[in-house]
N, C-alpha and C positions, 0 to 999 in steps of 0.2 A: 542455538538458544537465543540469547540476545547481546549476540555479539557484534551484530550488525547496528546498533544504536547509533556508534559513530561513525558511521556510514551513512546513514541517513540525515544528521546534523550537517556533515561534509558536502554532501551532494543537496540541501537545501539552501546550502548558504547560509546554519543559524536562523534561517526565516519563520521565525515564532510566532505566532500572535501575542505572546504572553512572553516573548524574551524582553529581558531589561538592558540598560545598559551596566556594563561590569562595574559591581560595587567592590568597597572593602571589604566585604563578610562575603565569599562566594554565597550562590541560592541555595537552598535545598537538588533542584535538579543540576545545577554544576556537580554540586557534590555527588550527585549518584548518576553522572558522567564519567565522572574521574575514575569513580570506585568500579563502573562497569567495563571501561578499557583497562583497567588495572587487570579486572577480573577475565579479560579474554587472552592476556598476556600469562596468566596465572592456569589459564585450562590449555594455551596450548605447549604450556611445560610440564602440562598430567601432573601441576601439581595443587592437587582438591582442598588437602587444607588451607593452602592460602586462601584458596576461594570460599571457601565457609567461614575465615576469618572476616574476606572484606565484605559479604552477606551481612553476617553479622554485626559489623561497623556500618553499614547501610541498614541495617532494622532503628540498630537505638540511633542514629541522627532523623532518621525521617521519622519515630513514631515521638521525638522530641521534637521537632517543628512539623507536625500534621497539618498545620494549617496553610503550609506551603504548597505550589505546584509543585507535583514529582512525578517522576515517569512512570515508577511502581509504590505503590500505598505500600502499609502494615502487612496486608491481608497478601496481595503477590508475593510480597521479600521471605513472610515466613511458608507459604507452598513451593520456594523455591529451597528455603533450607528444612526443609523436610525430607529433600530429595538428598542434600549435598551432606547432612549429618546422618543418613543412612548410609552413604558411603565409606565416610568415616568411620562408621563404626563396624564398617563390615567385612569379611574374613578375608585373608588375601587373593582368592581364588575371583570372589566377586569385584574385589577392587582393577584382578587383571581384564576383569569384561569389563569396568566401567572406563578403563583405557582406551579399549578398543573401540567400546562407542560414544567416547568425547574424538578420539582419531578421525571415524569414520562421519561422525557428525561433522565436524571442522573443514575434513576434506569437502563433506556435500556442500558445506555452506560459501568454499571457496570458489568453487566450480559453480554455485547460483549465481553468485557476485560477478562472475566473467562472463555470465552467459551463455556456458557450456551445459545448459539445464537436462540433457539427454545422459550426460557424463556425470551431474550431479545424481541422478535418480538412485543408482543403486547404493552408492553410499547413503544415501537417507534412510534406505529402506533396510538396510543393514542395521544403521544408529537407531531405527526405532524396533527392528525386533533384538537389537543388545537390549535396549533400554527395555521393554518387554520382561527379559532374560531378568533386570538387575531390581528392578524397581515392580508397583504395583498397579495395575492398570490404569488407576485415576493418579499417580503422580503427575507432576509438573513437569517430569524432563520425558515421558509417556507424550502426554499433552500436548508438548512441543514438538517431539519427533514428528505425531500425526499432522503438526501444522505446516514445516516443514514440507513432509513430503507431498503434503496437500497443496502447497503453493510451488511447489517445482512441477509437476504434476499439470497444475493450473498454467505453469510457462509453455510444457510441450506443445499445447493446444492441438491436442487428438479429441476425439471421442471419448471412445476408452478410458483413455489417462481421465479423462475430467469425470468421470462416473467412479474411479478409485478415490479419487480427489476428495469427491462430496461425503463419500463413506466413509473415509480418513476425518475432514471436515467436523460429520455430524456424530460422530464417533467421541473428538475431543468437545464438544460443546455439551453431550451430555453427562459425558464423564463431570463438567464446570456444574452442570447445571445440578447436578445428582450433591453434589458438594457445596451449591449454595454459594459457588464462587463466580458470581455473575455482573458482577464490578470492579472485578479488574483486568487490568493490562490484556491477559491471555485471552479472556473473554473477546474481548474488542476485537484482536486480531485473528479468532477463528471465523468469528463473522464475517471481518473485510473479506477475509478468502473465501466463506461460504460464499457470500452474497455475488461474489465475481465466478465462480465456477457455477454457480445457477445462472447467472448473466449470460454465459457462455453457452448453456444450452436453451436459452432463449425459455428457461423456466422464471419469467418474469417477477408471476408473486413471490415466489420463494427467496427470489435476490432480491425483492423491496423488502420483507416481513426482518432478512438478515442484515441488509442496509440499515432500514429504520435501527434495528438495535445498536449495531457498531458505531451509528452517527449520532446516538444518544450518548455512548461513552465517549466519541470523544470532546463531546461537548461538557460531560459530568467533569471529565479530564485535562481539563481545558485544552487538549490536544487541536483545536484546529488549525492551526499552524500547521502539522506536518502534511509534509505532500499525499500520503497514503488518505488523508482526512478527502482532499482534493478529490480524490480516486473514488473512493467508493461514494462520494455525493456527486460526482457526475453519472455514475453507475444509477444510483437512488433516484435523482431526476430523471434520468431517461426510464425508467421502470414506471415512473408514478406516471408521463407522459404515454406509454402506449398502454395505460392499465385506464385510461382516460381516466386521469385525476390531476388534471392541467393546472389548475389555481396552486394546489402543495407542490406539482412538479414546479412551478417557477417561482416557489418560495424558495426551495430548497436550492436549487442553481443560484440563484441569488443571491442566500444565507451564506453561499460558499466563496461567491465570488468577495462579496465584503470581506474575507477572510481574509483575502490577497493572495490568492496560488502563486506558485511561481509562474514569470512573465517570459522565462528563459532558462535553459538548460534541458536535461535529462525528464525533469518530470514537469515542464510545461505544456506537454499535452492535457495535461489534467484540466489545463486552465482552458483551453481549445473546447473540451468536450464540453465543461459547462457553459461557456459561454455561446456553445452550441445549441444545450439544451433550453439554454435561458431564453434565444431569442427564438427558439421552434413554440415555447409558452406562450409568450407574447404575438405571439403572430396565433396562433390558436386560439387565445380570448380577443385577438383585435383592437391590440393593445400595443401599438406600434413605437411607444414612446421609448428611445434610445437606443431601437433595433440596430437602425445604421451606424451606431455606433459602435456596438458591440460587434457587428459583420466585418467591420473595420478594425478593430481590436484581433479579429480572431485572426484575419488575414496574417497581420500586421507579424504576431508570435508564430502560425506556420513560417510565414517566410523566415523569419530569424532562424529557422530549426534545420532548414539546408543541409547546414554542414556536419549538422546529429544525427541526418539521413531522414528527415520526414517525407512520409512518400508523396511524390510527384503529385500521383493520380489524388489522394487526399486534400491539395491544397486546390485542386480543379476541382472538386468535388463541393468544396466550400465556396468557392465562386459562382459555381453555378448555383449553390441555393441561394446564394446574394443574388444574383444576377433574376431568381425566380420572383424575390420579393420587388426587385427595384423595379423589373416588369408590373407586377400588382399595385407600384404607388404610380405608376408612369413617369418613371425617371429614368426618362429616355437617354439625355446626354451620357449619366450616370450610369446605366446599364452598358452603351457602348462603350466604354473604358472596362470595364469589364470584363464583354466578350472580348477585348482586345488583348486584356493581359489573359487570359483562359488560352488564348491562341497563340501567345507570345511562349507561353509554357509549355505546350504542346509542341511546339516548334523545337524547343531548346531540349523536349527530354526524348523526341523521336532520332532515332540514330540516323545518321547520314550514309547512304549506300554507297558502298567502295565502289569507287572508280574502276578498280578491278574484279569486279563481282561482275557473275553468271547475269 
């Protein structure tokens, strides 16, 4: 469910657009920080009433300062207790399956976090036919499961799995959409996942049409701070780019880079891809102003990523499209530096034949 929130705070570095610095009154979103690690501490002790308490201590503070940034409105916090006050009230029999698929959920969720997304699969797909079993098809913890298993699904990167994915995907979006629940949280993020497993089969319009929407929330939500914002707007740019709509595609890469992705770590590729996409725009209207610089930028975050394992052959890959444009302005000196580091790379990642070899 979203128990991974501070996970993605931890692994961004706090890097908000809209973080402050720490006042005397915590914000509105600290508070339903707090209240949300409370609440993952509280589901994996299988015990739900605390978690409908702290639900409910997160409805009345955030619909008392509405006016504040939060992660979940009014309208998410009570589709989440809808689900978690059906539990409550429900006979011991059902309370033993809603065990099994907070367990089973927990486990998937722990096994996505490590990257074992093969080993994640079947516990997901257990927690959303428990979840099925205990709840109603358009519930919220329903909703989730499908997203879930839509986005481990979207990790495998098979065929197959990505065609379950989408019908997982489009499954919970119309459930949201049938409910008029099209502005919040859940919304946002069936998208992101729609819009990348359409990416992934090179079904272009389809991942801009779910892009465009998920990039609307999180701007409605002041969300573009988070790195997942990153992700699917460099997804967004390269759709509007090969759908030839080059002017929006380098708004948008642009829009995003202003955000400030991150420059470093785990999800700096994010930052790689747009400024990928930004300068493929620019050089398609013939519009060269800052290319080299941003070619230089992008280098600059591959190379830092080394030791995070960014592939070899990707950051030669990004050379040589620099290396294609510095050819197109005749900057010769500046192209052979270059091909020099292209070859210095090549050098360093071809393995060296034993001495003892055949």
């Amino acid at each position: 469910m979203y128990l991974l929130l501070a996970c993605v705070l931890i692994h961004s570095g706090g890097r908000f657009a809209w973080a402050k610095e720490p006042a005397a009154q915590p914000t509105l979103f600290e508070i339903q920080v707090r209240l949300t690690i409370a609440n993952e501490r509280a589901w994996r002790e299988l015990d739900f009433r605390k978690s409908l308490e702290l639900f409910r201590e997160m409805r009345e503070v955030t619909a008392e300062r509405s006016d504040e940034v939060c992660y979940f409105d009014v309208s998410q916090i009570d589709y989440i207790l809808r689900d978690l006050e059906r539990i409550e009230e429900s006979s011991p029999e059902q309370k033993q399956l809603a065990v099994r698929w907070i367990k089973e959920m927990l486990k998937g969720a722990d096994l996505y976090e490590s990257g074992k997304y093969q080993e994640a699969l079947p516990h997901y797909r257990d927690s959303l036919e428990l979840a099925l079993a205990i709840f109603d098809q358009d519930s919220c913890f329903v909703v989730d499961a499908q997203h879930n298993t839509a986005s481990d699904l979207l990790a495998i990167e098979a065929p197959k799995e990505r065609e379950e994915g989408v019908a997982l995907a489009l499954a919970a979006r119309a459930s949201l959409e049938k409910q008029q629940l099209t502005k919040i949280f859940s919304y946002r993020k069936v998208n992101n996942v729609l819009s990348r497993l359409y990416y992934k089969q090179e079904k272009y319009a389809e991942s801009l049409e779910a892009g465009r929407i998920a990039i609307s929330l999180y701007k409605e939500h002041k969300a573009e701070g988070l790195p997942d914002y990153a992700l699917v707007a460099g997804i967004t740019a390269e759709c509007l780019l090969r759908l030839g709509k080059t002017e929006e595609s380098l708004e948008c890469s642009r829009s995003a880079l202003n955000d400030n992705p991150p420059r470093s770590g785990r999800f700096a590729p994010y930052r790689i891809r747009l400024l990928q996409q930004y300068v493929r725009a620019k050089i398609a209207l013939n519009d060269f102003e800052k290319v080299d610089l941003s070619f230089q930028q992008m280098l600059l975050v591959a190379d830092s990523l080394i030791w995070l394992g960014y592939p070899t052959e990707l950051r030669i890959e990004h050379r040589e499209e620099y290396l294609k444009f510095l050819h197109s302005q005749g900057e010769t000196k500046r192209a052979e530096e270059i091909q020099a580091e292209i070859e210095e790379i090549k050098a360093k990642s071809t393995p060296q034949k034993s001495r003892y070899s055949d």
